[in-house]
TIZA-712684 format. One record per residue (C-alpha): chain; residue number from 0; residue in one letter; x, y, z. Coordinates in nm, 2 decimals. Example, Ala and Ser with C-alpha at 12.3 -4.5 7.8 and 13.67 -1.06 7.14 Angstrom:
<pts>
<A 0 a <1.23 -0.45 0.78>> <A 1 s <1.37 -0.11 0.71>> 
</pts>
This chain:
<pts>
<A 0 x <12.56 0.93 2.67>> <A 1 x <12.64 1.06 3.01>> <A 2 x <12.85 1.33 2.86>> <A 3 x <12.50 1.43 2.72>> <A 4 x <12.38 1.46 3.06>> <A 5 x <12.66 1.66 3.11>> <A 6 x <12.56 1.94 2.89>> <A 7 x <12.24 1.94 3.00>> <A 8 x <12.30 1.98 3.39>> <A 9 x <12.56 2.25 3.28>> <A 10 x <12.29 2.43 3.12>> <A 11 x <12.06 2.44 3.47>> <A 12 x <12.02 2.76 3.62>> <A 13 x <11.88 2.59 3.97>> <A 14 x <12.17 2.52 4.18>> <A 15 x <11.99 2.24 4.39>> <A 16 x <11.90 2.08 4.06>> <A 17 x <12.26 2.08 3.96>> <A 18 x <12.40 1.96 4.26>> <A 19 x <12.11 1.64 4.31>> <A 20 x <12.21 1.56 3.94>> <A 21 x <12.61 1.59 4.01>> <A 22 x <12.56 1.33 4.31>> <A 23 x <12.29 1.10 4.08>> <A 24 x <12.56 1.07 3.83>> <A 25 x <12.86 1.02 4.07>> <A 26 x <12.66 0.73 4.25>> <A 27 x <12.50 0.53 3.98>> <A 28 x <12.88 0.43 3.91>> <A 29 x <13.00 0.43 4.28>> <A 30 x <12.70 0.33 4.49>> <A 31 x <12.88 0.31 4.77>> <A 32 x <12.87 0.69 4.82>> <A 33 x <12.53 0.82 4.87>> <A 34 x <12.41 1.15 5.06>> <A 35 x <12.72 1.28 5.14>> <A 36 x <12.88 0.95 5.30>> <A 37 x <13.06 0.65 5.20>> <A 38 x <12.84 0.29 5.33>> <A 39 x <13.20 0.08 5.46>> <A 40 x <12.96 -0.22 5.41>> <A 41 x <12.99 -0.19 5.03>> <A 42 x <13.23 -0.27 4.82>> <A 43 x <13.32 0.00 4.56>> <A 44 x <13.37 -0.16 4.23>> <A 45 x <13.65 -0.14 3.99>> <A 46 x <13.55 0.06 3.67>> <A 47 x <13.75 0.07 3.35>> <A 48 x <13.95 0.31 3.26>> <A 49 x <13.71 0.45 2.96>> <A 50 x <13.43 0.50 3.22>> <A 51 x <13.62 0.67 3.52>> <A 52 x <13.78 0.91 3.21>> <A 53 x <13.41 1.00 3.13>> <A 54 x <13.28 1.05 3.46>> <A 55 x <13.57 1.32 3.50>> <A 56 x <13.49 1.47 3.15>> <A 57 x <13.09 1.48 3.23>> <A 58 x <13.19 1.67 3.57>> <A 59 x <13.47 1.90 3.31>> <A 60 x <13.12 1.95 3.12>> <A 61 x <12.95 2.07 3.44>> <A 62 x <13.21 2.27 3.57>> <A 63 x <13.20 2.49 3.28>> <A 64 x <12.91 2.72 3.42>> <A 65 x <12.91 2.54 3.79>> <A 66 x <13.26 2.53 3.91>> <A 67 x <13.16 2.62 4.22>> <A 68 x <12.90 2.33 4.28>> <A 69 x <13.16 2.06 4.11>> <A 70 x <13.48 2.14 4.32>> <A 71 x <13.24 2.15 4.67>> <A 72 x <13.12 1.84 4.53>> <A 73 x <13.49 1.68 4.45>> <A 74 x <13.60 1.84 4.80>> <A 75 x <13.26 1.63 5.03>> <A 76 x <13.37 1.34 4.84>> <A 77 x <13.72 1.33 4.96>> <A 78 x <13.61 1.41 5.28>> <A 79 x <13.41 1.20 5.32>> <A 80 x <13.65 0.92 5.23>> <A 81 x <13.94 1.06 5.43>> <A 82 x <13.67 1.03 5.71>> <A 83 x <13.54 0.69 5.65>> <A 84 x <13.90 0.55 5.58>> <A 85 x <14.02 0.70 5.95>> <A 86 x <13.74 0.57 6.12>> <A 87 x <13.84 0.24 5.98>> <A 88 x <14.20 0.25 6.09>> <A 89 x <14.11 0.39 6.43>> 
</pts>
């Protein structure tokens, strides 16, 4: 189902569309990241193995026309983890 979604974002001309509906998808499965930063205060749950494989194959999907928008999105997301994680360990 959410690769479905997948061919339908990657079919969006809009690049503000694409990008909202990148970050929907990444946080109804890690809700601990929302608008660009990661809440410390929640705990990010463990997904199987099956699901984290078709998150990556629905952003595959995506980054088929929208490479650009899906690796800036990959590249906040680390940052902002590397960011929260050093904060923490300050």
């Amino acid at each position: 189902m959410i690769e479905l979604q997948g061919f339908v974002i990657s079919k969006l001309q809009k690049s503000d569309t694409v990008q909202m509906s990148i970050e929907k998808i990444f946080s109804m499965f890690h809700p601990e990241y929302y608008g660009n930063t990661f809440n410390a205060n929640l705990v990010p749950e463990t997904f199987s193995e099956d699901l984290r494989v078709t998150i990556a194959q629905t952003l595959g999907i995506i980054a088929q026309n929208h490479i650009d928008l899906v690796t800036e999105f990959i590249g906040t997301v680390f940052k902002c983890k590397e960011k929260n994680i050093s904060g923490v360990l300050s």
